[in-house]
C-alpha positions as CSV (number, residue, x, y, z in Angstrom):
1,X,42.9,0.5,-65.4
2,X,43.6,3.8,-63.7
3,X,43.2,6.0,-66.6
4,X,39.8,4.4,-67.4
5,X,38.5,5.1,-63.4
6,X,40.0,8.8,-64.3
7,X,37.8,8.6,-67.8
8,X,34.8,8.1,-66.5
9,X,35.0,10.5,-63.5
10,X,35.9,13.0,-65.8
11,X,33.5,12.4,-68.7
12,X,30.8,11.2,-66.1
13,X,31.3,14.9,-64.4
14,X,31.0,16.5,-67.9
15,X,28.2,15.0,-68.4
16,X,26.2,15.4,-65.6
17,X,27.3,19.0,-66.0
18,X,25.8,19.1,-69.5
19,X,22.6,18.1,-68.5
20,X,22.0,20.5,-65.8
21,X,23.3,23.3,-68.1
22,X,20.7,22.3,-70.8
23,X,18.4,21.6,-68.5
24,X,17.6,18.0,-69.1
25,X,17.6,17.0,-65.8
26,X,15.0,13.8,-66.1
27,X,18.2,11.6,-67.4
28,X,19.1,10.7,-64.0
29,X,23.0,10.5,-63.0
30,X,22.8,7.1,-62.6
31,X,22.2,6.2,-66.4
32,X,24.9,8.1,-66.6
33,X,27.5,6.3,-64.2
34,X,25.9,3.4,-65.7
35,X,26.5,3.9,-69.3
36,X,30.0,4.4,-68.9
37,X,30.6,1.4,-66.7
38,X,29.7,-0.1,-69.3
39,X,32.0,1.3,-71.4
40,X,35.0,0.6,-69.6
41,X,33.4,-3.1,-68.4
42,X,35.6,-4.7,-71.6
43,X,38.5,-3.0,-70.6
44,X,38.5,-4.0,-66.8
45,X,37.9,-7.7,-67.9
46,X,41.1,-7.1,-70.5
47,X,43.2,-6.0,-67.3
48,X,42.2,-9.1,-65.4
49,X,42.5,-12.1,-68.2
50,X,45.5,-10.3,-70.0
51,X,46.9,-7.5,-68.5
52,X,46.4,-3.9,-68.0
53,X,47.6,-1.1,-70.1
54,X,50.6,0.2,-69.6
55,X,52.6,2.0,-71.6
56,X,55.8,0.7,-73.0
57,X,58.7,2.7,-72.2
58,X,60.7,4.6,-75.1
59,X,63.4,2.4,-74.7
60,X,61.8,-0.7,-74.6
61,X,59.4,0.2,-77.1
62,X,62.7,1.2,-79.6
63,X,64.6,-2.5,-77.9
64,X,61.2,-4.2,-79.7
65,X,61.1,-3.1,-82.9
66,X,64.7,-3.9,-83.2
67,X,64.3,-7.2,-82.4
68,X,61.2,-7.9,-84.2
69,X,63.7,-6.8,-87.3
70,X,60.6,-5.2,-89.2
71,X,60.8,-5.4,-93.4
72,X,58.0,-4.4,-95.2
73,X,56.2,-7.6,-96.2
74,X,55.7,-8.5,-92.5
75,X,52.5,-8.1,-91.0
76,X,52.2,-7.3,-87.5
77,X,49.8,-7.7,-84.8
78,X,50.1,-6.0,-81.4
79,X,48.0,-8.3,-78.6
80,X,46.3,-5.6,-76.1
81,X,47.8,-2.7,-78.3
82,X,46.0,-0.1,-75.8
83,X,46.4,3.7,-77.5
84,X,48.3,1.7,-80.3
85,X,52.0,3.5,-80.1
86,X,53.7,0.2,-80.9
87,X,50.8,-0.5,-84.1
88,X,51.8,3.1,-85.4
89,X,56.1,2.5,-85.3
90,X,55.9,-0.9,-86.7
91,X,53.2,0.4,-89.1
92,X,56.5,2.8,-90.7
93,X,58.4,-0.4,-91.2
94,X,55.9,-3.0,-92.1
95,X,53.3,-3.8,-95.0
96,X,50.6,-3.3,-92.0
97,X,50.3,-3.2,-88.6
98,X,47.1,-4.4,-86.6
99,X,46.2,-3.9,-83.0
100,X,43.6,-5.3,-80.8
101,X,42.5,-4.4,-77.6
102,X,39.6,-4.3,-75.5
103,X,39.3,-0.9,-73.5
104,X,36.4,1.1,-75.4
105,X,38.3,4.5,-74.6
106,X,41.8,3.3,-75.8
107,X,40.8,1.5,-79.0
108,X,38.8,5.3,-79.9
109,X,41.8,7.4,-79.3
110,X,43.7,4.8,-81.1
111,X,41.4,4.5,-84.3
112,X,41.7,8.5,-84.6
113,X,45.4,8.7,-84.4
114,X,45.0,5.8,-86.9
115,X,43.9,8.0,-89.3
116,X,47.6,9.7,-89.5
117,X,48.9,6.0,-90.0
118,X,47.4,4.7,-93.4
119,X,48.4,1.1,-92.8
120,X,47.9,0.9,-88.9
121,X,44.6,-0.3,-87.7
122,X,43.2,-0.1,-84.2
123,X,40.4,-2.9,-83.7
124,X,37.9,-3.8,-80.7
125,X,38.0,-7.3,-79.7
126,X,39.4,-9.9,-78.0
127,X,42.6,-10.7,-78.2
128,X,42.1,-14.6,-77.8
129,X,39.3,-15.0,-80.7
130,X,41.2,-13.3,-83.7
131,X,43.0,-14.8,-86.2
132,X,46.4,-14.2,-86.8
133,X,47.3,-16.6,-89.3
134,X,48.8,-14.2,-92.0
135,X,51.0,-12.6,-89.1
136,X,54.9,-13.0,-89.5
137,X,55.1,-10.6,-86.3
138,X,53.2,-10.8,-83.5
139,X,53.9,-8.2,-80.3
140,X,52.6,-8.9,-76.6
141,X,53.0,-7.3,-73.3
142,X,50.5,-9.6,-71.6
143,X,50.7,-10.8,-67.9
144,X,52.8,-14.1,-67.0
145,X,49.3,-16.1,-66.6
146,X,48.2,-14.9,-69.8
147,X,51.7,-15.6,-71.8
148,X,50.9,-19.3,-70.8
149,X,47.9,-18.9,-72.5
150,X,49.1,-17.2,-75.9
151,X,51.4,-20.6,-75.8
152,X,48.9,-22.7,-75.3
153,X,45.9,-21.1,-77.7
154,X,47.7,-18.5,-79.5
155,X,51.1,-20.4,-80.4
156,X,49.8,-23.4,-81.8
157,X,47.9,-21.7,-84.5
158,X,51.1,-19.2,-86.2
159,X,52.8,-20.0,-89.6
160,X,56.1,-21.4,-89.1
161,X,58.5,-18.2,-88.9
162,X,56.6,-16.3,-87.2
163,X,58.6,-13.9,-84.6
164,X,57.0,-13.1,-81.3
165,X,58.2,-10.5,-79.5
166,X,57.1,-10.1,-76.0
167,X,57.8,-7.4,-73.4
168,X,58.3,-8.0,-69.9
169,X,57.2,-11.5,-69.6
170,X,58.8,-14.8,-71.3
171,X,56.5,-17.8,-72.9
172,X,56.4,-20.3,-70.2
173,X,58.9,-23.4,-71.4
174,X,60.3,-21.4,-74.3
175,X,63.8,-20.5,-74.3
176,X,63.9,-17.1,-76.3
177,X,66.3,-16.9,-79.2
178,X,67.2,-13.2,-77.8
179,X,67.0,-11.9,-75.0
180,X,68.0,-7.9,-74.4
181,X,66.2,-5.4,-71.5
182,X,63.4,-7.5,-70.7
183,X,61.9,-8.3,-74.3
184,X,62.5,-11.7,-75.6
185,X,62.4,-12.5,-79.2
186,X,60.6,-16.2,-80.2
187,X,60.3,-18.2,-83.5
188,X,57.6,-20.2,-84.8
């Protein structure tokens, strides 16, 4: 959440800037702020329902991917994949990798370094209307309110076998099959 607040200070400023330097100062300042409240609206509702972004540290990040056990027929999905860094490793590993989040600025950056990453793919939408019914992986780093959720609307609709790896935060009434630096590893 911080780094969109920092996003649109910055980009609003460069803006503004712009327009006095070209000399189109009829747009007001305000349209402006407000177009790029806007932007960042989906991305502030994402950090209240699911969780904000916040990146993974290296080792946990490496402590998922082992436990996911990645071959590559499995297709992966990344819940609130925010600039994607998860999407792109398992992406190395797997047939494809998907990632979904809601924060306008992250899912950009992400689709450009997507283009390094032929079978990663950064998408815009929300996390609980997708369909993940061809995934054999599935990652998440979602708050404890929101994992309940993923069990309750989520769980119920993945292919037997399916692994879910989640970081930080265990599926309410789940006992994990492993358990190793806070990410727990689940079975359909």
């Amino acid at each position: 959440m911080a780094e969109a607040m920092i996003f649109i200070v910055i980009v609003g400023a460069l803006i503004v800037i712009l327009l006095y330097v070209f000399n189109l100062t009829w747009i007001s300042p305000y349209w402006v702020i407000a177009f790029l409240t806007l932007l960042i609206a989906p991305g502030l509702y994402a950090a209240f329902t699911s969780g904000p972004f916040v990146p993974s540290a290296r080792k946990r990040h490496k402590t998922m991917l082992r436990l996911a056990n990645l071959t590559d027929s499995d297709i992966v999905y990344d819940l609130g994949c925010g600039d994607g860094r998860l999407v792109f490793s398992a992406a190395r590993f797997s047939k494809k990798a998907i990632g979904y989040d809601l924060s306008i600025p992250l899912v950009l950056y992400g689709k450009i370094l997507s283009l390094f990453h032929p079978k990663a793919r950064i998408r815009f939408g929300n996390l609980w209307k997708q369909d993940y019914s061809d995934a054999t992986v599935i990652f998440c780093y979602l708050l404890p309110g929101a994992m309940k959720q993923f069990h309750k609307e989520v769980w119920p609709r993945l292919k037997k076998g399916t692994r879910v790896v989640s970081n930080a935060f265990e599926i309410h009434n789940l006992k994990p099959l492993k358990k190793e630096d806070k990410v727990y590893l689940y079975q359909v």
